[in-house]
C-alpha positions in Angstrom: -6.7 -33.7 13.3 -10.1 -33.4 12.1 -11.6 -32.4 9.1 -13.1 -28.8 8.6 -16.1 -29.8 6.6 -17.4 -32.6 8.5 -15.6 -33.8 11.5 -13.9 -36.6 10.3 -10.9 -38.2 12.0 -8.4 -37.6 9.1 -5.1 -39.8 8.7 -1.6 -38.3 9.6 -0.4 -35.9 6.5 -3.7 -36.3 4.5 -4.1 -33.4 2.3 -8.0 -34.5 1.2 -10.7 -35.9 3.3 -11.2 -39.0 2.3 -15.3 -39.0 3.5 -16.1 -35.7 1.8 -13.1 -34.2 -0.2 -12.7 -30.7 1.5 -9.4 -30.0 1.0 -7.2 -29.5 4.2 -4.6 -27.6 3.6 -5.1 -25.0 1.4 -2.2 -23.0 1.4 -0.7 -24.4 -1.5 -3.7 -23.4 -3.8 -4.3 -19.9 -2.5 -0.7 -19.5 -3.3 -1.3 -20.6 -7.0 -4.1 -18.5 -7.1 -2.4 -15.1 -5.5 0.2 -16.0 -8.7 -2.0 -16.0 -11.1 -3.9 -12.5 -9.9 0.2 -11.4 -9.8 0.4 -11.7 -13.8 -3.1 -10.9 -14.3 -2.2 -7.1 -13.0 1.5 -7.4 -14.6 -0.2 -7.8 -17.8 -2.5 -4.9 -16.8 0.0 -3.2 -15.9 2.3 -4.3 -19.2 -0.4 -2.7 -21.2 0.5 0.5 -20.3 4.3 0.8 -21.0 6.2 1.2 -24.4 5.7 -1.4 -27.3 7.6 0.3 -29.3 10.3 3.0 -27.8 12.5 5.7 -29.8 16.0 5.0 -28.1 16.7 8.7 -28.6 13.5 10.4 -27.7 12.2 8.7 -24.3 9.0 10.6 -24.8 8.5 8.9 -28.6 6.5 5.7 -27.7 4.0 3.7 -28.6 1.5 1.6 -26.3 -1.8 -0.2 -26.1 -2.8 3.7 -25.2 -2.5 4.9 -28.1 -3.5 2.6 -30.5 -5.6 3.5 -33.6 -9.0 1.5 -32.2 -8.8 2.4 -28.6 -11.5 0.4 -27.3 -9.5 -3.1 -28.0 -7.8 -1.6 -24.9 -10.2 -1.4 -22.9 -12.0 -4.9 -23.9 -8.5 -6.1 -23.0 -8.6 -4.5 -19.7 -12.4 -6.2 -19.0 -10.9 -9.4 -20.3 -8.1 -9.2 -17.6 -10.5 -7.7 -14.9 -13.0 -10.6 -15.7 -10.1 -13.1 -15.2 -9.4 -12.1 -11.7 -13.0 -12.0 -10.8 -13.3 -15.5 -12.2 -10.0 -16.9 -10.2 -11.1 -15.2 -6.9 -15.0 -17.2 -7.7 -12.5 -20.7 -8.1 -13.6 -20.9 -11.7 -9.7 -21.3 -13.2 -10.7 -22.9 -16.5 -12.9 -20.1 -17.8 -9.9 -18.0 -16.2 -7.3 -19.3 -18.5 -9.9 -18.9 -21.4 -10.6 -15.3 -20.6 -6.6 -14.6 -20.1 -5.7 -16.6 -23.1 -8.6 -14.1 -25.2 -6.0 -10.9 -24.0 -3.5 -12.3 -25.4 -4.6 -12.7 -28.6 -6.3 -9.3 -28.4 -2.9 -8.0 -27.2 -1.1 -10.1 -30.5 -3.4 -8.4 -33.0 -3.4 -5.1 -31.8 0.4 -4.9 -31.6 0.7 -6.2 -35.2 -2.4 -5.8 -37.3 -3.9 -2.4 -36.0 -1.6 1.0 -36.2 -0.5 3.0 -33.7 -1.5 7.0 -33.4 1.5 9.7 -31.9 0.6 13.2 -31.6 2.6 15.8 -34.2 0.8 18.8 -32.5 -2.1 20.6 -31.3 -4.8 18.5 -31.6 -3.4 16.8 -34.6 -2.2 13.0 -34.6 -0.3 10.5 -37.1 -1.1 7.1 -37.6 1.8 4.6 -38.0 2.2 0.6 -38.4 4.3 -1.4 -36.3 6.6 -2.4 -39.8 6.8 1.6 -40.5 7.8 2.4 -37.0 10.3 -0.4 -36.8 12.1 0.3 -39.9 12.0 4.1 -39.4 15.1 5.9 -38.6 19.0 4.7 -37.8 20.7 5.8 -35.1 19.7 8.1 -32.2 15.9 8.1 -34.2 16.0 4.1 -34.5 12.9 2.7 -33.4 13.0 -0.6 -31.1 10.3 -3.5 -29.4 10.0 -1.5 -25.7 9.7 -3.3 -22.8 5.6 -3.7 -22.6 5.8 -6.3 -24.7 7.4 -8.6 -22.7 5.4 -7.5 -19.3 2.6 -8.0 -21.2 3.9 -11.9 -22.5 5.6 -12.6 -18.9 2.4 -11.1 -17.2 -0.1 -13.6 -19.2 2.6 -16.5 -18.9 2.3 -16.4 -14.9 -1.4 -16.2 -14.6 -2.0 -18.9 -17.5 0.6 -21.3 -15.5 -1.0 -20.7 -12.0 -4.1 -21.0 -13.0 -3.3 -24.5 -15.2 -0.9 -25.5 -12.2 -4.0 -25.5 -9.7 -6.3 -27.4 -12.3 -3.6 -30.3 -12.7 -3.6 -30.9 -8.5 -4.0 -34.6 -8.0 -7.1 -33.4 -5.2 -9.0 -31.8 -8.3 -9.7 -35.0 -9.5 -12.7 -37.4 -9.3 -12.5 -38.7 -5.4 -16.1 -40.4 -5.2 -17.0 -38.2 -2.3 -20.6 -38.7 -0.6 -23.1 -36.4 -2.3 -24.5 -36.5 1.2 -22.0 -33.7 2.5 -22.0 -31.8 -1.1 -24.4 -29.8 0.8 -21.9 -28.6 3.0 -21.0 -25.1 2.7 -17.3 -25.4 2.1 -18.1 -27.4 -1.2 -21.3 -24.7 -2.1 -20.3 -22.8 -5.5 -20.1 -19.6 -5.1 -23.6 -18.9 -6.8 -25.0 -21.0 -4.2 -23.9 -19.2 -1.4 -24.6 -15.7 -2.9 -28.4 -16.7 -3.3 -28.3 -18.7 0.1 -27.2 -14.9 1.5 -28.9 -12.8 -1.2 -30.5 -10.3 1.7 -26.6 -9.7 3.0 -25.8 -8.7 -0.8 -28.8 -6.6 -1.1 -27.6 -4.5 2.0 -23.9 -4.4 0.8 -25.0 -3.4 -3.1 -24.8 0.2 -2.3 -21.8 0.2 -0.3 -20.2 -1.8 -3.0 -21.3 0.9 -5.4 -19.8 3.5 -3.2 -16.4 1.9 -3.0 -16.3 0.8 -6.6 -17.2 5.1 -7.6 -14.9 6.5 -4.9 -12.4 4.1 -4.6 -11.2 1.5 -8.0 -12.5 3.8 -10.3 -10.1 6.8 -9.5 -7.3 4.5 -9.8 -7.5 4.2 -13.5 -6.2 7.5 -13.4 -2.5 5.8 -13.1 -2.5 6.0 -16.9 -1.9 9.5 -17.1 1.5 8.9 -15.1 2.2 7.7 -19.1 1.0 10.6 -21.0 1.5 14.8 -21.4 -1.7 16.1 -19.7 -3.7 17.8 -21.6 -7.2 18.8 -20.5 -8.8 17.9 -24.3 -6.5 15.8 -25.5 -3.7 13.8 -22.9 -1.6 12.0 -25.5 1.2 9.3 -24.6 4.8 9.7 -24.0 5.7 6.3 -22.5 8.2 6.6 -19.3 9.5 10.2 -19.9 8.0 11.2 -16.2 9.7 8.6 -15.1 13.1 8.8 -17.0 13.2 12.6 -15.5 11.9 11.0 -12.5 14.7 9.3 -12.0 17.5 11.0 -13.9 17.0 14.9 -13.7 14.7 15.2 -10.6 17.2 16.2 -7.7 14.3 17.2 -5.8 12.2 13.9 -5.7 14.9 12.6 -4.2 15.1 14.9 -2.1 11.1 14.7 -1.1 11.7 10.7 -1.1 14.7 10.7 1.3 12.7 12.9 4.0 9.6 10.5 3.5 11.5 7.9 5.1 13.8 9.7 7.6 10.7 11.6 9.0 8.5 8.1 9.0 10.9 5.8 10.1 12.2 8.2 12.7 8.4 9.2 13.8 7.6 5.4 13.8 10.2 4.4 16.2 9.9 7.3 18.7 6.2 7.3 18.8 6.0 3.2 19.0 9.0 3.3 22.2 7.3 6.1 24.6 3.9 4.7 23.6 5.6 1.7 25.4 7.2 3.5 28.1 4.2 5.6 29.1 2.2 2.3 28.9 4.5 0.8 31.2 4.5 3.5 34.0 0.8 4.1 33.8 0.4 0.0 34.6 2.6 0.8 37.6 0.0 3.7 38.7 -2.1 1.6 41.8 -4.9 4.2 42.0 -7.5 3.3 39.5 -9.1 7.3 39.5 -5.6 8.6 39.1 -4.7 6.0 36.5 -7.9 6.6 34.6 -7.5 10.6 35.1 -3.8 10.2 33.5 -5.0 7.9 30.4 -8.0 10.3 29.7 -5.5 13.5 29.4 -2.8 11.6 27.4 -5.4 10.5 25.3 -7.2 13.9 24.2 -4.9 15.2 22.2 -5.5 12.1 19.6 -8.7 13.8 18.6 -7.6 17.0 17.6 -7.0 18.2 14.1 -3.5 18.9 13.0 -4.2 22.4 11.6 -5.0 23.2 15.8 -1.9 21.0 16.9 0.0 22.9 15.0 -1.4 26.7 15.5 -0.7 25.6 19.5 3.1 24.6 18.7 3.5 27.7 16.8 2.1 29.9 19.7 4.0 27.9 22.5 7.5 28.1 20.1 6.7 31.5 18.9 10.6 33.4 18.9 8.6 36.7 20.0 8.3 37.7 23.5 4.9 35.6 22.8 6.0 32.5 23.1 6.2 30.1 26.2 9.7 28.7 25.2 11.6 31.3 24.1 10.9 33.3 27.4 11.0 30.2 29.5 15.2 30.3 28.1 15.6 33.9 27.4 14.9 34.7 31.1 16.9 31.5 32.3 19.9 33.4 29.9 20.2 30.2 28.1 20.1 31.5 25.2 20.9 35.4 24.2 18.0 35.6 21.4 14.7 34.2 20.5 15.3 31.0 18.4 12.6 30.1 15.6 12.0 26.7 16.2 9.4 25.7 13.3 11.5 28.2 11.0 15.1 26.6 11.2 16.1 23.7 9.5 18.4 22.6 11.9 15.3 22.7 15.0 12.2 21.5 12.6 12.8 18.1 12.5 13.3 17.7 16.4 10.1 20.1 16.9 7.9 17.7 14.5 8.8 14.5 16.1 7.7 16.3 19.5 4.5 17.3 18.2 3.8 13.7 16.6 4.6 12.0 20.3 2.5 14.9 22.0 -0.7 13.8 19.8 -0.1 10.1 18.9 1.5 8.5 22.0 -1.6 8.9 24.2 -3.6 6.5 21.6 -0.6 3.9 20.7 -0.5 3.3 24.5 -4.5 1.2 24.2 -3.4 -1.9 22.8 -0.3 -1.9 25.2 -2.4 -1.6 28.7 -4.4 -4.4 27.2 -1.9 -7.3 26.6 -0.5 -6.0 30.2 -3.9 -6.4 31.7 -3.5 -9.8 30.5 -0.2 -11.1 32.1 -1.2 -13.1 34.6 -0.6 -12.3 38.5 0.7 -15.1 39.2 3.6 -14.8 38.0 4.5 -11.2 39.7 3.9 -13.4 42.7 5.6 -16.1 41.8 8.6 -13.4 40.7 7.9 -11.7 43.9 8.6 -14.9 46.3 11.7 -16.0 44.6 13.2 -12.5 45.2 12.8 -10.3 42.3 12.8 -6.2 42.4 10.4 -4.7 40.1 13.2 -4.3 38.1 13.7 -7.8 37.2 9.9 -8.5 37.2 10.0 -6.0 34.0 12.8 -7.1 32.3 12.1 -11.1 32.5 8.0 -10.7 32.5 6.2 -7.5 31.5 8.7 -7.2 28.8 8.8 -10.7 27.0 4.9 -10.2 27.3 4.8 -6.9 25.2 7.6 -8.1 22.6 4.9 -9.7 20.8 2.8 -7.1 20.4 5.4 -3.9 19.9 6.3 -6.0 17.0 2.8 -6.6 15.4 2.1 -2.8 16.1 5.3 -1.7 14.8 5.0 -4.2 11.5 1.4 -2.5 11.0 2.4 1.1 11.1 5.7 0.3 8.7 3.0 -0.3 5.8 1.5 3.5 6.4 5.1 5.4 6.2 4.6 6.5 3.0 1.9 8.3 4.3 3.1 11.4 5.3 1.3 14.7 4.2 -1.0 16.8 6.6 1.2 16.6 9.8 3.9 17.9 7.6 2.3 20.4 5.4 0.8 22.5 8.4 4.2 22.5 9.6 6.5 23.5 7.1 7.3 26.7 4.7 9.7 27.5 2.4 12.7 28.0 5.1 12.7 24.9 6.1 11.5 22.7 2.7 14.9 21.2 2.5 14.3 19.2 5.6 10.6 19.1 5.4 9.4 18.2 1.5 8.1 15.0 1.9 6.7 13.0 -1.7 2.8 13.8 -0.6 3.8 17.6 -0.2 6.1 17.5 -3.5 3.3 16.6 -5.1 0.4 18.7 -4.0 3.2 21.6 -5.1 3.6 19.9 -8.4 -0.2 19.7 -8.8 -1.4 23.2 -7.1 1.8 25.6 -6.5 2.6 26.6 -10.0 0.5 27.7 -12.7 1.8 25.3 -15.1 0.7 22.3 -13.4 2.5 18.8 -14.8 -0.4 16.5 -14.1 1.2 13.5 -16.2 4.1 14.1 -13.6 2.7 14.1 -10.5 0.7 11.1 -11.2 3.8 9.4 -12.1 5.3 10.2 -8.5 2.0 9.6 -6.8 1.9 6.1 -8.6 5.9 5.2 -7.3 5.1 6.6 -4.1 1.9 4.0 -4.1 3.7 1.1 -5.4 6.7 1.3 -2.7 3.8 1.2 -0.4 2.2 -1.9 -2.0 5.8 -3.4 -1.3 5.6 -2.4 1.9 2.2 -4.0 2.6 3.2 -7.1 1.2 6.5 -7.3 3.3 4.9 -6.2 6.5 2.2 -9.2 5.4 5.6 -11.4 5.3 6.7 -10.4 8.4 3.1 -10.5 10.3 2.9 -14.1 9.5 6.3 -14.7 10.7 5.6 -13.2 13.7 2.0 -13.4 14.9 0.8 -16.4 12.2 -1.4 -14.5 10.2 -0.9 -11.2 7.8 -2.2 -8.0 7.7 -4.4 -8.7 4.0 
């Protein structure tokens, strides 16, 4: 084994390059590193919950939100923000100082400044943590919530990953050649920015873009802890999510048809994507082949909102549409059925309409790894006696399993996202088998005139963070399967 940096033969299970110090494995760092960015956004995200909680009125918290001097939040915030930029640059000691600094912002603002809770329109009380906590008995007592300790557990893990990676044996003094300092894997990060200062020049406004359009619309999560109001939003701790949870039969409802549609969608789009690859490799004339592929590919490129004004035209139940006819005048059926109108037909009609536009496209990275199989071994097959049967099941087969399960592990992390194919699909006859959590929200949002914003941010930010979990399992399971994730 060699080393990265400079070519040097490197002894068996060496973990530093004795001629220039580049480390050589450096799995176990990245992983200290990913831990400490874990509690960085754990405390980020610990800032945001109930210090204290009323454990009769859910809605009757107080957080780093609503704190008297509301910009120590926010310095806490660029404190925690500055930490993860200073990790990612391999600068972990000013890390740990910049992380340790939010902590003791976080310590004084939950004990030395007063918290502010809203009494009405437009009008606000101010109490200190001592009068909260010794306000009330019973239903009205008020008790330490649960930031507080996201907040300590949150700064505990990034401190201790950040510390742990300093204390490695391979940070130390090795007497390494200043001769190969040069080399780019041991450049700070300074270094190589100027070194590539024209690159950065051309990415500045791009970075703007993403950093407009992109981060900063996600600080809108905090309103998924507050009562929306357009002046004034004023925080109410995990009441959205309490009714969330408890009193919202509908969410569940929404939540439920996510997966069933997604899952469902997944695995019938991801097998004929497979089939159709498999008989279009078969097809020996090249025009034909091509001809086929072009056709099966078109529909890819068209926009749902026509996909689904051709369905409703072909499934029509007047004497319009093509399917009803087809049947009525084959006396398969006495009357016209509404296909798209019916709970019990939707679901089948949807997962046709997702295969008639989507399967054409999934089939490209198939016909590629079976343009790669080598001949030779069809020949090989071919001599010893096997029907193209067998050469299927013990070669063309094994040779795709690779890849339907990279393609499938991809497309798991996206099954959350399910809106527009849906919501050109559905109405209200069919919402029980249709309401998916993208649709529930775009109703919560912009199909009633009292709009709960607060609300449907709280279900858009649990719909995002299942799909973070996803992400990071399907990352898992890419690098169990293929040796490298999908982030």
């Amino acid at each position: 084994m060699q080393c990265k940096s400079c070519n040097t033969e490197l002894p068996k299970k060496a973990k530093v390059c004795p001629r220039c110090g580049a480390l050589v494995d450096d799995r176990a760092t990245a992983n200290l590193k990913i831990l400490a960015i874990v509690g960085i956004v754990i405390a980020m995200l610990g800032s945001m919950l109930p210090f204290v909680q009323n454990t009769g009125t859910v809605s009757d918290a107080y957080s780093f939100m609503n704190i008297d001097i509301s910009a120590l939040w926010y310095i806490y915030l660029l404190l925690l923000v500055g930490s993860i930029l200073l990790v990612v640059a391999k600068r972990e000691k000013l890390s740990i100082i910049t992380t340790s600094l939010s902590g003791i912002l976080f310590i004084v603002s939950f004990v030395a400044v007063k918290f502010r809770g809203y009494t009405g329109r437009n009008k606000y009380s101010v109490y200190s943590l001592t009068d909260l906590l010794s306000n009330g008995n019973g239903e009205d007592k008020f008790v330490v919530g649960c930031g507080l300790f996201v907040i300590i557990i949150g700064i505990a893990i990034a401190i201790a990953g950040c510390f742990i990676d300093i204390m490695k044996y391979f940070k130390k003094d090795l007497a390494v050649d200043k001769r190969f300092l040069s080399n780019s894997i041991n450049r700070s990060i300074w270094t190589k920015i100027y070194y590539h200062r024209g690159f950065y020049v051309m990415f500045l406004p791009v970075f703007i873009m993403v950093i407009l359009f992109f981060y900063w619309p996600m600080l809108g999560c905090r309103f998924a802890f507050t009562k929306y109001v357009i002046r004034a939003p004023y925080y109410v701790g995990l009441y959205h999510f309490n009714r969330m949870f408890t009193n919202d039969i509908y969410f569940w409802r929404s939540f439920r048809n996510t997966l069933v549609l997604s899952l469902t969608k997944l695995i019938l789009n991801t097998g004929m994507a497979v089939i159709i690859s498999l008989l279009l490799n078969e097809i020996v004339n090249l025009g034909f082949k091509k001809t086929v592929q072009t056709i099966i590919y078109l529909p890819h490129f068209m926009s749902w909102v026509v996909v689904a004004s051709v369905f409703k035209m072909i499934l029509d139940p007047n004497a319009s549409g093509v399917v009803n006819s087809i049947l009525l005048k084959a006396n398969i059926i006495s009357e016209p059925i509404y296909f798209l109108g019916e709970t019990k037909y939707w679901r089948s009609m949807f997962y046709i309409m997702n295969i008639w536009k989507d399967t054409g496209w999934g089939t490209i990275l198939f016909l590629a790894t079976l343009s790669g199989i080598s001949p030779d071994l069809y020949e090989a097959a071919q001599i010893d006696g096997a029907n193209r049967w067998n050469r299927l099941i013990h070669i063309t087969l094994p040779a795709l399993a690779n890849t339907i399960i990279t393609v499938f592990i991809l497309n798991l992390a996206k099954v959350m996202n399910l809106f527009e194919s849906v919501f050109v699909t559905m109405n209200d006859a069919v919402v029980a088998v249709s309401d998916v959590l993208q649709t529930y929200i775009y109703a919560k949002t912009f199909g009633s005139g009292n709009s709960d914003y607060g609300y449907s941010t709280a279900v858009g930010l649990f719909k995002s963070f299942v799909g973070m979990i996803l992400v990071f399992g399907c990352n898992w399971a890419s690098k169990k399967v293929r040796g490298r994730g999908i982030v």
